[in-house]
N, C-alpha and C positions, 0 to 999 in steps of 0.2 A: 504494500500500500504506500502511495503515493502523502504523505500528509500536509497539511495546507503550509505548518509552518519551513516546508522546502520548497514551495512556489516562489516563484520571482518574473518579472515579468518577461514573456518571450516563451513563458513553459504552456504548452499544452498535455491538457488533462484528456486522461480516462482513467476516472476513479470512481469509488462510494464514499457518498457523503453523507450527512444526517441535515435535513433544511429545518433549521432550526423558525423559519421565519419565512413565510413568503405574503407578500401583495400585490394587489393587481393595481398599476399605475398608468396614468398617460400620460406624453409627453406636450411639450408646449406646442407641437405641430400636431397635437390630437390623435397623435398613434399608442396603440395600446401595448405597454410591455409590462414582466414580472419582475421585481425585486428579488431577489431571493437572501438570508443569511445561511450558508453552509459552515458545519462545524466539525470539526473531530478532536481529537483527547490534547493534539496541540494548539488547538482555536477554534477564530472564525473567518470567515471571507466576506465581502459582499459580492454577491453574484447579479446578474442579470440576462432573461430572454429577449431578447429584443423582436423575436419574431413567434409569441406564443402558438398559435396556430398552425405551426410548422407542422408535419407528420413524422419528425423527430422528437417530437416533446410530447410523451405522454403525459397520463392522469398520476400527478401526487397531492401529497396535500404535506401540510406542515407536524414534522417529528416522524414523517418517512424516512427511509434510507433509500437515494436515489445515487442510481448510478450514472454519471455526468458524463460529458465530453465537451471541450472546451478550449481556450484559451484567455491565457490570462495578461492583461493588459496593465497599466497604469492613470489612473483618472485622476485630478486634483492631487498629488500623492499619496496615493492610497491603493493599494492590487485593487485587482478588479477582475472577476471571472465572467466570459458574457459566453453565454452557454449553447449548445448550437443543437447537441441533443440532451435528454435527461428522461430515464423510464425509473419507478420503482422497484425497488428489487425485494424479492420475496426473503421469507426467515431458512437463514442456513446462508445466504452468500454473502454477511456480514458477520464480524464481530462487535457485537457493542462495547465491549470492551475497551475499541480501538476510537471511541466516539466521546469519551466524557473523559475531561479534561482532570487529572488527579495531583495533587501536590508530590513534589519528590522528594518528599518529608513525609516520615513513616508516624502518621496518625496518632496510632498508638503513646507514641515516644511524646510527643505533643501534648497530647490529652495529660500525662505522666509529670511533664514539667509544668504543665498550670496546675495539678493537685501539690505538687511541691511549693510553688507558689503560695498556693492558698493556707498551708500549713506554715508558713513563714508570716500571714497576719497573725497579730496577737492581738490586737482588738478583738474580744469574744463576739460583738456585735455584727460586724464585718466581717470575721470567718463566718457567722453561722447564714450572714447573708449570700458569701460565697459558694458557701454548702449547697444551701437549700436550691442553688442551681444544678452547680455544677459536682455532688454527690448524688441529691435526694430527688431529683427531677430526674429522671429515666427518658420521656419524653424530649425532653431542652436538649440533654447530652445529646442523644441521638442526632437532631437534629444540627446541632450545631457541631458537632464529628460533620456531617456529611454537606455543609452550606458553601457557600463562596463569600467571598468577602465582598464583591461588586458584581455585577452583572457582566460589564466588559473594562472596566477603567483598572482593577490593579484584582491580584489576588482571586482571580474569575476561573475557578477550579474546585471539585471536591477537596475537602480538606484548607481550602483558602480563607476562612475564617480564623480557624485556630489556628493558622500558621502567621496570619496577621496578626490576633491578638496575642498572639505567645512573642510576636516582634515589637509590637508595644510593651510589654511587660517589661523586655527585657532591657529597654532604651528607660524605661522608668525607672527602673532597679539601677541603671547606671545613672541616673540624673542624681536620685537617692545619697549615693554611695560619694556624690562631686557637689552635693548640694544638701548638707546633711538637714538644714531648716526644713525639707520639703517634709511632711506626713507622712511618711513611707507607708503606713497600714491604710491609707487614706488613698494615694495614687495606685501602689499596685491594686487595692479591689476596683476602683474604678478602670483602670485600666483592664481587667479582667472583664468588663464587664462593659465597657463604653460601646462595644457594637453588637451586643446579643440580642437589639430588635433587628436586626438585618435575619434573624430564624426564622423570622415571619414576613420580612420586607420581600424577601426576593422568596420564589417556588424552588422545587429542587430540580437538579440534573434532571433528564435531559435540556429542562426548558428554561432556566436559571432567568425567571424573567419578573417583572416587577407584577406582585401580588395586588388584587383591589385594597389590601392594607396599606401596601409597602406605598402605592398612587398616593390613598388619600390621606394618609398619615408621615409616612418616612421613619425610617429604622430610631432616628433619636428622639422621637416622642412614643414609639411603640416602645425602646424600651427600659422609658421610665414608666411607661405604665406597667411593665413587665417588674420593674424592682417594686413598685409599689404593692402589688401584687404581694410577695413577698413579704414586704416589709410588714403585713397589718397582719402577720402570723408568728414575726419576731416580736414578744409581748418587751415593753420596756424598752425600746430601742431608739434612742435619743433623737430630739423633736433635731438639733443644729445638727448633728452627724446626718441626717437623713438628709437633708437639705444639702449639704455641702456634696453628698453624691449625686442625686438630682442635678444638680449644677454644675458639677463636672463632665458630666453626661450631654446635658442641655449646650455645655460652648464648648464641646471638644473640634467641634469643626471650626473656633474661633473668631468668624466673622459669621456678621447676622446672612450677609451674600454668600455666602457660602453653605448657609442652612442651618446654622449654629440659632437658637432661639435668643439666647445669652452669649454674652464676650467675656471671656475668664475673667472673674473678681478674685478669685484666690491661686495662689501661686503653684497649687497641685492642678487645676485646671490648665492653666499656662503650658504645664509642665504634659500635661496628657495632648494639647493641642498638638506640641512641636514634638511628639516621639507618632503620635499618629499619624500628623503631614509627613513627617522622614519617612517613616515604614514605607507610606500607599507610594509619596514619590519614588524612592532608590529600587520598588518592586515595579513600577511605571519603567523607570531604566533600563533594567533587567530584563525586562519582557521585551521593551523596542529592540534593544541590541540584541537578543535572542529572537528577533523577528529578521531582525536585516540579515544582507548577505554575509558570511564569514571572511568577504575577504575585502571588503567596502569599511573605507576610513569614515567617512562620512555619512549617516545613515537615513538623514530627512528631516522634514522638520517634523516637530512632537506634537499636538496641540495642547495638550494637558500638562506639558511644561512650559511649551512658549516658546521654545528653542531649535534651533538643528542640532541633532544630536551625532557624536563624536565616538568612534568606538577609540580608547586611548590603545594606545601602541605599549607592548610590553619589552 
């Protein structure tokens, strides 16, 4: 198998895909074509039929496995597959396996370093709210073992949750250790815990796509209502400690344009902003440059950094 993230442009396909996304669009000269997003365990593509009614494009629909023929161009900077046939293919001439994107960070071992974490708060209050997720909630864990951390912007893989939140923890733990004023039992649980409404924001694999919650809500007020939850089953659990998680939670994305409700008032908020921007950026990096060619200095421009990106020379 051909996998999308070895296309470049000038490559012609004949492969199986998984279309994660398809719509029926027209152009501004009134001709009818299909969008399509195709996916497999190393991405996605955007595709397009420019000629749907061809007797090369049969009947799919979206979270088929279709098998493609194609070639792949460059639009705006950005690949581009414009597709010439595509039929579905029946069960047995794929592996799904080869189709859902997985961290190459062994879950397990993740899951293993946040309970290590969480035994390192000693606020009784904030461990047991730590628990009450990530021990005594069966359902939560599940769930968040198998989530993404975005849809497509950084961390867009089984296992991309925890492997982001476990990359926050660990930028906190070092802020901690360089900034000893900070509340150590205070930043690591919010940090443990600043994106566990993204469990509900986004659906699972195949379709990792934004839930009617994730729309009308967004992950940082699902979940604070998610710790609240919680919270009114911890008896005694202090009126300002509650608050100060809430609030850390509420401006971790640190400006209001940015989705943040709140702008960090206290200095563990601050502190959770710029380990959470580092994480999504330096994994935003790593993804472009594991997108571009292996042997290209220069890799494009980024839009979610703002820049052309640079593969450095060793």
């Amino acid at each position: 198998m051909r996998y999308i993230q070895e296309l470049h442009e000038g490559s012609s396909v004949k492969d199986i895909y998984l279309c994660k996304k398809r719509m029926s669009l027209v152009t501004k000269n009134g001709k009818n074509y299909e969008s399509l997003t195709l996916q497999d365990k190393t991405g996605i593509i955007d595709a397009k039929i420019w000629d749907p009614n061809s007797m090369g494009i049969g009947e799919f629909e979206e979270l088929d496995y279709v098998d493609i023929a194609g070639d792949v161009v460059s639009f705006q900077g950005h690949l581009q597959l414009n597709i010439k046939r595509a039929r579905k293919c029946h069960e047995g001439e794929y592996n799904p396996a080869d189709y859902v994107p997985v961290s190459d960070k062994n879950i397990d071992d993740m899951m293993g370093a946040i309970g290590k974490y969480i035994d390192s708060v000693k606020n009784e209050y904030l461990q047991r709210l730590l628990k009450a997720f990530f021990v005594e909630d069966k359902e939560f864990i599940e769930d968040f073992r198998m989530s993404s951390a975005a849809k497509s912007v950084h961390h867009s893989f089984v296992g991309g949750l925890a492997e982001h939140t476990l990359g926050v923890t660990n930028l906190c733990h070092f802020f901690c250790r360089n900034y000893p004023y900070l509340n150590r039992d205070l930043l690591i649980a919010v940090a443990l815990l600043h994106d566990i409404g993204k469990t509900k924001e986004l659906s699972r694999f195949p379709r990792n796509d934004y839930t009617e919650e994730g729309q009308f809500i967004g992950h940082i007020i699902i979940g604070v209502q998610m710790i609240d939850e919680k919270l009114r089953e911890i008896p005694d659990f202090p009126v300002l400690l509650a608050n100060e998680v809430r609030h850390c939670i509420l401006a971790h994305h640190g400006e209001l344009e940015y989705g943040s409700p709140k702008k960090p008032a206290i200095a563990e908020a601050l502190a959770l902003n710029f380990a959470d921007n580092t994480d999504a950026k330096l994994e935003i990096f790593k993804e472009t440059l594991a997108a571009g060619q292996s042997d290209a200095g220069w890799i494009g421009y980024q839009n979610l950094l703002e820049s052309n990106i640079r593969r450095t020379e060793l």
